[in-house]
N, C-alpha and C positions, 0 to 999 in steps of 0.2 A: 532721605532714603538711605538705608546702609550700603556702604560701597561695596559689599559683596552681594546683592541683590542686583544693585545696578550695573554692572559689570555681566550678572547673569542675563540682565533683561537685554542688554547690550549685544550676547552672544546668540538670542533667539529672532531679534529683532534685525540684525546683521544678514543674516539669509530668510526672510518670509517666506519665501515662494519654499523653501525645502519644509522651514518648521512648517508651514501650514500641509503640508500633501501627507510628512510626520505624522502630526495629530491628527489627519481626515487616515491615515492607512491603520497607525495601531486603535486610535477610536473605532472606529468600521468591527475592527475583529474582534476589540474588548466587548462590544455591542453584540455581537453574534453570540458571543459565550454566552455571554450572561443572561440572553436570552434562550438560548440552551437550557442553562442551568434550568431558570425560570419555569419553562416546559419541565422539565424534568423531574424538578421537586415540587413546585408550587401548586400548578392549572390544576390536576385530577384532584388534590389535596386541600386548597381549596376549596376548590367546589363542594366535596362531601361536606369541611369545618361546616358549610354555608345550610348543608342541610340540616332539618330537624333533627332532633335524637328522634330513634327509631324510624324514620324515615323507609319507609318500602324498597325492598331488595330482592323482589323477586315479582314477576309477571304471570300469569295465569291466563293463556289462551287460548281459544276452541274447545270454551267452556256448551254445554249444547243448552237447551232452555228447560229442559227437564231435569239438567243434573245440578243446575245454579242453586234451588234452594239448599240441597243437599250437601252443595260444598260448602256454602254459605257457611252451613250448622258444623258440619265439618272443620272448618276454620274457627268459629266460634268456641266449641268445643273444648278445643287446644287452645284458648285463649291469645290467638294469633291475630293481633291488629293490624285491619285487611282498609285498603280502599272501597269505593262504591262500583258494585256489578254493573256493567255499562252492558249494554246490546248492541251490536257491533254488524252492518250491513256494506259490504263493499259495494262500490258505486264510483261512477267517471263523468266529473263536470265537461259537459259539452256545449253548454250555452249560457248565456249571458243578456236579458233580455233579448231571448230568440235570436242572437248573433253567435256565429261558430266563436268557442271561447280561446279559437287563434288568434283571431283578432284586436284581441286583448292583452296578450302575452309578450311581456319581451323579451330576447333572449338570453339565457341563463340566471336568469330570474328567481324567483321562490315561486311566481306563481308559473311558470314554464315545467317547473318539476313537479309540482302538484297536479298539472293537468295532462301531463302524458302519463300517468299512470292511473292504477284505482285509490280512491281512498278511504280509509274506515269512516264510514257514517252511524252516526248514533242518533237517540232522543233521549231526552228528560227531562220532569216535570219542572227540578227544580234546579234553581243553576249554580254546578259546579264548584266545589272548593278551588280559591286560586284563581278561577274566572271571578275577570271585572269587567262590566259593561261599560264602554267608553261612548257607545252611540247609542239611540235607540231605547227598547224596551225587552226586558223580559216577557211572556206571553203568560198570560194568565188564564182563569180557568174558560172565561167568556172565550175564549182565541180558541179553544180545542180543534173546532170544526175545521182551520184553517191551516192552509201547509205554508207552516211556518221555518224559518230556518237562520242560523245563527253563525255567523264565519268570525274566524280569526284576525285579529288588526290586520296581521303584516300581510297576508295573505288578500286583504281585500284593496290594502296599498298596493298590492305588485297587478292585480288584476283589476283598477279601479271600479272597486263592488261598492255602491251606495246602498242608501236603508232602502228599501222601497223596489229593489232591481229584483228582475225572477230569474231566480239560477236554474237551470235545466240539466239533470242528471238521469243517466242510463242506470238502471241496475237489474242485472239479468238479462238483458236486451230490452227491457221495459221502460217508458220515460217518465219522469219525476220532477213535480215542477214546486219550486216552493218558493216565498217572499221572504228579502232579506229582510227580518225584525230588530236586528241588534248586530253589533260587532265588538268582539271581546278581545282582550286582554288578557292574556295567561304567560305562567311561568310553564317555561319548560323542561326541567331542572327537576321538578318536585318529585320526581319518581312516582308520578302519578298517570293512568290514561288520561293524553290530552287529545282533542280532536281538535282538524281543522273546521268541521262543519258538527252542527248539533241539528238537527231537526225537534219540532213540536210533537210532545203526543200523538200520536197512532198516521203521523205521514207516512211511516213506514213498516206497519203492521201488518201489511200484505205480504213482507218479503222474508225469507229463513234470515234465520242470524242468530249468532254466536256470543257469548259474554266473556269481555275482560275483565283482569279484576286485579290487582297488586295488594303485595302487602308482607310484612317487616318477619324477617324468620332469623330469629337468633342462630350461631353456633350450633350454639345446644341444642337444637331442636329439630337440625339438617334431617334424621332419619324421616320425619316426619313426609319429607318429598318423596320417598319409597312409597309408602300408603297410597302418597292423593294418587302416584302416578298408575299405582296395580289398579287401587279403584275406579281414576276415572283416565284409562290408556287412551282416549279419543285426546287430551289436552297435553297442551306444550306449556312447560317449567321454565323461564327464562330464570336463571339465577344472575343478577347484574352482579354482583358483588364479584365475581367469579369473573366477569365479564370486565369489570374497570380494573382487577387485579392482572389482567392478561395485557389490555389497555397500557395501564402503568407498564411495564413490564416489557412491553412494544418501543413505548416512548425512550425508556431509559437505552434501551440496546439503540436505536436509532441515535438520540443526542449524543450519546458516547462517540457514535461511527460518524457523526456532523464534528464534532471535538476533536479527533483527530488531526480532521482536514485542516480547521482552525488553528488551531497548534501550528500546523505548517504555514496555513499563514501567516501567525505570530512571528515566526522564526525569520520567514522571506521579510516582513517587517524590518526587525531585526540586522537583516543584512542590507536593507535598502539605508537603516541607519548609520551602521560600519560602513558601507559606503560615500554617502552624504558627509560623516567625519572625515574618513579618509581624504574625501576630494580637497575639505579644509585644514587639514593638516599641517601643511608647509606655512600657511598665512599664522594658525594656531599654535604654534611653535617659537616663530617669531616674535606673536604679541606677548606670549609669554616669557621669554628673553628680554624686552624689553622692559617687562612689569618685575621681574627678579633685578633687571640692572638698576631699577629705580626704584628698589625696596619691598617689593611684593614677596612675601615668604611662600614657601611651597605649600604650608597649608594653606593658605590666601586660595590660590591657581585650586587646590581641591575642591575648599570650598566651594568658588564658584563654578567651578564644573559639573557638581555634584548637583549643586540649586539649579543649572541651566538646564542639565539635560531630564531633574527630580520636577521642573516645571512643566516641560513639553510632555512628559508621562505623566502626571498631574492632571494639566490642559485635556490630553487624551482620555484619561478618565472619565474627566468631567462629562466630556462630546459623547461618550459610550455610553452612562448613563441616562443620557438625557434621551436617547436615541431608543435603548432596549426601555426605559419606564415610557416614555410615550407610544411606543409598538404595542405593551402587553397592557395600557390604557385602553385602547382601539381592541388590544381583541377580549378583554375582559367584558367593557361593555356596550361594546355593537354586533359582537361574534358571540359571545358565550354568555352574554347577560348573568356575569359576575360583579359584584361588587368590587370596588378597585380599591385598594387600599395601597399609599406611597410607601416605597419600600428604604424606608433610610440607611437602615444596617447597608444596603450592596452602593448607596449616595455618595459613604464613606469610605467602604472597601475596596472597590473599584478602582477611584482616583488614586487610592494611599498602593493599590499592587501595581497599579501601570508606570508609579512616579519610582518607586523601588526599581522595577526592574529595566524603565529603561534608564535610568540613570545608573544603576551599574553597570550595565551595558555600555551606555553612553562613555560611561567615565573608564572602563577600560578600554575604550578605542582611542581617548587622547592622554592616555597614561605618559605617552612620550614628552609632552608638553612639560613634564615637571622634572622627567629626569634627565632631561639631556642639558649641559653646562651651558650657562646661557652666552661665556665668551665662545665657545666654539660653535654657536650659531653664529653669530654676528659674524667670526670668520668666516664662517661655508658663503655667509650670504656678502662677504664685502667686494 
């Protein structure tokens, strides 16, 4: 090994207990940034890269059932590719083979939040773009007669709903009993209506309801939303695009006001470092006097000064990486059911800005090690 590496390794390995709390304090904070950053530029930008082109950018709801075909053609018209009109019945699961569906819940759950409110209930005939049936059967034409009904994966894990179980729902103060046929699999992402629950043809044909419907409106075509809205004043425009750009926009002003803070920890860092030198100073001074009495030239002492403290910023690097890529692992895909892709460009960047600056750092708090005459050390210390 070259004697200027060993000599570095020599000065990291001399105090552990300091290098190591080092590299656990500036990693920690290099890991916070960067996952900052991450938020900041990546999550919302991502996600869209992920969607389709033309992908739906706008919501359509408290559509009434008389006025659906006419938006329908409406949309059609203006050659605006729309999602499929859903019928839309709000409704509250409250049982679960005739058990209060408390009993089933656990706390802060997915299905705890689904069940203390209403949820939009639908039918139809055919199943769903994006839905994948992972249990069970779709319902066919023979199944008509029968109140059928269709839930969500996660949603039948957090409330353990098997095929076969009768869920019991209130809607309008009236009760609605229907058998789980299937349990799906959907993205949620697709900017498309998703439900937690589907019913069969005509289970809910007794009750009012309302149609949702999405779908993709260029730029250019924004006036367009004036029309539908004079026309049909009873329905709500969700414009998302408008909505993730507000999103973005939120996040950046937040990471910035979290970066600050971070910064100062950087800095407290920083002085826990100039400290930790300091305290070794008098010892570092000396070996260095001796390594000049014995031929060590003053670049030599740089050198390995440079490499000692370019390693522990290095080291830190490294630990921050590994730290912010396996966090935004977890929430790409068990939170946001994004595709995860390794980020090498920040693998390299990271380790290479934390080894820069704390080894300039580093290296100007033992600056005195090089200039001061190494006989008038020996004198102070004889």
């Amino acid at each position: 090994m070259n004697l200027t590496w060993r000599f570095a390794l020599q000065g990291l390995l001399r105090n552990r207990n300091t290098t190591i709390s080092q590299i656990l304090a500036f990693g920690l904070t290099l890991a916070a940034m960067a996952l900052s950053f991450t938020v900041r530029t990546d999550l919302i930008d991502n996600w869209q890269q992920q969607l389709p082109d033309n992908s739906p950018n706008h919501f359509a709801l408290n559509i009434f059932p008389e006025q659906q075909v006419g938006y329908q053609s409406d949309l059609q018209q203006h050659a605006i590719k729309g999602s499929q009109f859903y019928p839309v019945v709000r409704g509250r699961l409250v049982e679960i083979n005739h058990l209060p569906v408390q009993q089933f819940v656990s706390k802060d759950s997915q299905g705890e939040n689904a069940t203390h409110r209403e949820l939009s209930l639908t039918w139809t005939k055919e199943l769903p773009e994006e839905n994948k049936i992972v249990q069970g059967t779709w319902w066919s034409n023979e199944q008509a007669a029968t109140p059928l009904v269709s839930i969500e994966k996660k949603l039948a894990e957090s409330l353990k709903i098997k095929l076969g179980d009768i869920l019991s729902f209130t809607i309008g103060g009236q009760p609605v009993h229907a058998t789980v046929s299937s349990i799906r699999e959907l993205r949620w992402d697709t900017m498309k209506p998703n439900f937690y629950m589907i019913f069969s043809p005509g289970t809910l044909d007794a009750y009012p309801s309302t149609y949702i419907t999405s779908f993709y409106l260029p730029d250019t075509q924004k006036d367009l939303l004036n029309s539908l809205v004079k026309k049909y004043p009873s329905t709500t425009i969700l414009e998302v695009d408008l909505i993730l750009k507000q999103v973005k926009t939120l996040l950046m002003q937040l990471t910035q006001a979290i970066n600050y803070l971070l910064y100062f920890a950087l800095m407290a860092g920083f002085t826990v470092l100039f400290a930790a030198v300091y305290a070794t100073l008098d010892s570092r001074i000396y070996e260095g006097a001796l390594m000049r009495t014995f031929g060590a030239t003053r670049s030599f002492l740089r050198r390995t000064q440079l490499l000692e403290f370019g390693m522990l910023g290095f080291m830190s690097g490294v630990f921050a990486v590994i730290i912010s890529e396996t966090t935004t692992f977890v929430l790409y895909t068990h939170w946001m059911a994004i595709d995860y892709h390794f980020n090498l460009g920040m693998f390299i960047t990271i380790p290479l800005i934390g080894a820069f600056f704390v080894s300039t750092a580093g290296f100007l708090g033992v600056r005195q090690v090089v200039n001061k005459p190494p006989l008038r050390v020996l004198r102070e210390l004889s």
